[in-house]
C-alpha positions in Angstrom: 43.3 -13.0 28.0 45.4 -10.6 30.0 46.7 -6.7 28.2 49.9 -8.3 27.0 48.1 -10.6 25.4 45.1 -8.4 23.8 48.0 -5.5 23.0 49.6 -7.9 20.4 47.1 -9.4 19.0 45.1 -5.9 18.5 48.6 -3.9 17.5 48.4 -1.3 19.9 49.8 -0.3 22.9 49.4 -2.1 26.5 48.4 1.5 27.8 45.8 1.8 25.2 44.5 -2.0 26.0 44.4 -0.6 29.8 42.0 2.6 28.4 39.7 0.6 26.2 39.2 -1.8 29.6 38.6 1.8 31.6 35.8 3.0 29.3 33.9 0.1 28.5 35.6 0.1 25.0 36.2 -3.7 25.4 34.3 -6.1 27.7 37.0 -7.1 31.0 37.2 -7.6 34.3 39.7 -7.6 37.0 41.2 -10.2 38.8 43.9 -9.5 41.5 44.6 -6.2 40.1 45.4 -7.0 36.7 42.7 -6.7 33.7 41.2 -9.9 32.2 39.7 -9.2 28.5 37.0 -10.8 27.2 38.1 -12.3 23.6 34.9 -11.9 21.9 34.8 -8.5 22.5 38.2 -7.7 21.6 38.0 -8.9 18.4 35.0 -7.3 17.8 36.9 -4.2 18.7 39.4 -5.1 16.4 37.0 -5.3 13.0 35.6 -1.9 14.1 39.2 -0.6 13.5 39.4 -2.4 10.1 36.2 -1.2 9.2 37.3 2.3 10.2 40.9 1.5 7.8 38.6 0.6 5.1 36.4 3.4 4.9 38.5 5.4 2.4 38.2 2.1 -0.2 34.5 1.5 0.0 32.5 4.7 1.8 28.5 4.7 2.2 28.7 8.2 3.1 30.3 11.2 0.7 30.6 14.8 0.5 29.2 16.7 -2.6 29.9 19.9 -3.4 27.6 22.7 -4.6 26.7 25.9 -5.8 23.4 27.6 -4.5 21.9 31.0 -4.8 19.9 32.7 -1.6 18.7 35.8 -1.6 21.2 37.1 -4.6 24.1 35.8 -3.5 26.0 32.5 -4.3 27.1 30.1 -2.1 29.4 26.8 -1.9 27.8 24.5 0.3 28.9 20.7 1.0 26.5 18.0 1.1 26.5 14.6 2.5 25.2 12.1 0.3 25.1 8.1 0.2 27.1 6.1 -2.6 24.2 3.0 -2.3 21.9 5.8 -3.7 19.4 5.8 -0.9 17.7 9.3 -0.3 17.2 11.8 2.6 14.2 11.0 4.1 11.9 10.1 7.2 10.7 7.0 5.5 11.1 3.4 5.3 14.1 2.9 2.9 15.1 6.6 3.2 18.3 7.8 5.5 17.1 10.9 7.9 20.5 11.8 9.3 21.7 13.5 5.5 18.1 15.1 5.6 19.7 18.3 6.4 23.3 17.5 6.4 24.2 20.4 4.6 27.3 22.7 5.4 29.8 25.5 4.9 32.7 24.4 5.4 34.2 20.8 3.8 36.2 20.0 7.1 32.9 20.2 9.2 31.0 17.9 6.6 33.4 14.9 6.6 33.4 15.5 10.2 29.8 14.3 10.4 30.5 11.9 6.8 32.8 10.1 9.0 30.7 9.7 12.0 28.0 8.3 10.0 30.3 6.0 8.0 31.2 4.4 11.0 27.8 4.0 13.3 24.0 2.6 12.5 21.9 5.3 11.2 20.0 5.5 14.1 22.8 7.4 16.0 23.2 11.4 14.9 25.4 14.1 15.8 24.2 17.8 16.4 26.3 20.4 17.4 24.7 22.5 20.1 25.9 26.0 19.9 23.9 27.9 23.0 22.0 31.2 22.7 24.2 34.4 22.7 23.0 35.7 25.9 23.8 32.1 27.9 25.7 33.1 30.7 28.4 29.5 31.4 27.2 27.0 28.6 29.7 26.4 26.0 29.3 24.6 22.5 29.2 20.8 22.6 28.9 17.7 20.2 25.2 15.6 21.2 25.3 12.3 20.0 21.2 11.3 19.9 19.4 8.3 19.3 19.5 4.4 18.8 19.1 1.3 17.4 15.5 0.7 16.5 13.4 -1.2 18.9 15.9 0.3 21.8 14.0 1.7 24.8 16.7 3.8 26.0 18.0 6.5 23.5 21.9 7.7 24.0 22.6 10.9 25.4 26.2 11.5 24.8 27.9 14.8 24.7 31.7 16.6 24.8 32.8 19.9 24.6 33.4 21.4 21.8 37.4 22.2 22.3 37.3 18.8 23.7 41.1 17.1 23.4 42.3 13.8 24.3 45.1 14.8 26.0 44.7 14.7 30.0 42.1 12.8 29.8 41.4 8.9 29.8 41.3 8.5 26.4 44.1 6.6 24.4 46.8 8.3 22.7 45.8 9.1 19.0 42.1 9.3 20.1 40.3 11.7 17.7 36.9 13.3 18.6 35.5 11.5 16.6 36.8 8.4 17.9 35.3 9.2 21.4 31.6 10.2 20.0 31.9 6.9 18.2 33.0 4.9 21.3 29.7 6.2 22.7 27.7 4.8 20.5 29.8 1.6 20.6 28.9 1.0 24.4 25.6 2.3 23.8 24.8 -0.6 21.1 26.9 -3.3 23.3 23.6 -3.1 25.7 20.7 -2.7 22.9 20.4 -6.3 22.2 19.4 -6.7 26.5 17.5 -4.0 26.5 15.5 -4.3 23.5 14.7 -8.4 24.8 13.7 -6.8 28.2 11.4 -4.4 27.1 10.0 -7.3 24.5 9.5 -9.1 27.6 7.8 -6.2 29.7 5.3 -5.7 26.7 4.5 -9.1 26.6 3.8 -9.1 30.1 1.7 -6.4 30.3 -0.1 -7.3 27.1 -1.1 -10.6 28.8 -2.1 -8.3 31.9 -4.4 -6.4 30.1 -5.8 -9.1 28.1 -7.1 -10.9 31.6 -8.3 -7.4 32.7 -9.8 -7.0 29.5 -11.8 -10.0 30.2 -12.9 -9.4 33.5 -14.5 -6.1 32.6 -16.7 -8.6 29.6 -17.5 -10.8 32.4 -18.3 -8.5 35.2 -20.3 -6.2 32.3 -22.3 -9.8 31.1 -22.9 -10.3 35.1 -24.4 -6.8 35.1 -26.6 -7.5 31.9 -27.6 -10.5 33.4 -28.6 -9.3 36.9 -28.5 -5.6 37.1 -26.7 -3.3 39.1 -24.1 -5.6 40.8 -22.3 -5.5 44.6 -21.2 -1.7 45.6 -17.1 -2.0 47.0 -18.6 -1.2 50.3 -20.4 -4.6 49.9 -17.8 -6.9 48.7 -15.7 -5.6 51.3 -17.7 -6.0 53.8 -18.7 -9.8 52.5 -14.9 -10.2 52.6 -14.5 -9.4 56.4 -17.3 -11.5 57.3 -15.8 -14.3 56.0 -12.7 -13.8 57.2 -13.8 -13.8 60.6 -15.7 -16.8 59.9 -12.6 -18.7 59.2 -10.7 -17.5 62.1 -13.8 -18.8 64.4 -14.7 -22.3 62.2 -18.2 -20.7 62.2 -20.9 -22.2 59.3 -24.3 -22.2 57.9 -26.6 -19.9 56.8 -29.3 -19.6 54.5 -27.2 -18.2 51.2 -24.2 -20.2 50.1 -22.3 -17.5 48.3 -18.6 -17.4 46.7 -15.2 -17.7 49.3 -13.2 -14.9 47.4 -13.6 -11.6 45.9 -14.1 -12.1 42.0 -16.7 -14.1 42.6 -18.0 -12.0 44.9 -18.1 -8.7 42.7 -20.2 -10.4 40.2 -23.3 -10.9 42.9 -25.9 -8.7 42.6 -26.7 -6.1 45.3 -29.7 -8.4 46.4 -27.3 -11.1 46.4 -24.6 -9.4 48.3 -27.0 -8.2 50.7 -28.7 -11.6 51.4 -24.9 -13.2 51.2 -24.2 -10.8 54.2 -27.0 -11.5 56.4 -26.6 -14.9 56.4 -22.6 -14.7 57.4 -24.0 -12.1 60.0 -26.6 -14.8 61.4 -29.0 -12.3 62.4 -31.8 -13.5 60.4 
């Protein structure tokens, strides 16, 4: 469908259909100059929004606060908590981002409440404040991690001060609307990458499985005969014949193996015999 198209039937702007094309926030193309949008993935944009509208109604992710006493003092601090009940934790079962999602200030923990309300939990935010003594490195939101299985962790980050104005992003854009847009177009590509690396895996499981059983049969070979061809003779073994196929050349006393693997699993008499009967000189 073309912007005109996508802007009505997502209520926004054609400007802002323009910007989600530019940043990969919806699948399109272009054609002649103008944008074509994948359906599919506009309407998937579309529920995230709803989801988003809904969070308010039906949150997984809340902020507690607390009273705690260190070293004498007291302290309000605000936690971030899951409604379902499941617990902080490394664990199967267990949610690791609200391990240590503990904080001063009630603005910044609905910051991160919101973030994790609306991306899997195996995306997190951090927010990197450098060393006092770094000379040209300001503060900046990280956005880590990944779906599971996914070979390729995200490595997202903006400034700190970061605002959307002057910049690509669509008017109304919130910072938190751009960390979560990177993790959007970072799960868009998990499914492709998570089948590739299956694939690779598979692949070289299978490759080690025949090498696997070439080292049982040249180690049987070895129990069977003793010390087996050196490198220096197979290679040699393999030159002889090749020049006896370039000439048409035959005969000999030892009929041997034509290619390599069968060649490695000759013994060194073997090899030896093998090679003065392709030399002739007997």
């Amino acid at each position: 469908m073309n912007t005109t198209t996508a802007a009505l039937e997502a209520r926004v702007t054609v400007p802002t259909i323009r910007t989600w094309c530019r940043i990969g926030a919806v699948a399109a193309i272009k054609q002649a100059g103008r944008w074509v949008i994948d359906t599919a993935s506009l309407r998937a944009r579309i529920a995230i929004g709803h989801r988003r509208s809904r969070m308010s109604d039906q949150p997984t992710y809340r902020v507690q606060e607390s009273q705690v006493t260190r070293y004498g003092n007291e302290y309000t601090v605000y936690r971030i908590t899951r409604t379902d009940g499941t617990p902080a934790g490394f664990g199967p079962g267990q949610d690791s981002r609200i391990w240590s999602a503990e904080f001063s200030t009630r603005n910044r923990a609905e910051f991160y409440a919101e973030f994790y309300e609306r991306t899997p939990e195996g995306y997190r935010l951090e927010y990197y404040r450098p060393p006092a003594r770094s000379i040209g490195v300001d503060p900046e939101w990280q956005v880590k991690g990944g779906l599971t299985g996914d070979p390729r962790d995200i490595n997202a980050k903006l400034p700190a001060d970061w605002t959307s104005e002057g910049t690509k992003w669509a008017e109304g854009t919130t910072l938190v609307d751009a960390l979560v847009s990177w993790v959007e177009r970072h799960t868009a590509g998990a499914a492709q990458r998570i089948q590739e690396q299956a694939e690779k895996d598979a692949i070289e499981a299978a490759e080690e499985a025949v090498r696997e059983a070439r080292r049982e049969q040249l180690a049987e070979a070895q129990r069977q005969k003793g010390a087996l061809a050196t490198p220096r003779q197979v290679d040699y073994i393999v030159q002889l014949l090749a020049v006896r196929e370039r000439t048409g050349e035959g005969g000999g006393f030892f009929i041997g193996p034509k290619d390599r693997a069968g060649i490695e699993l000759l013994s060194k008499a073997e090899a030896s015999s093998y090679s003065t009967s392709l030399k002739g000189d007997y």
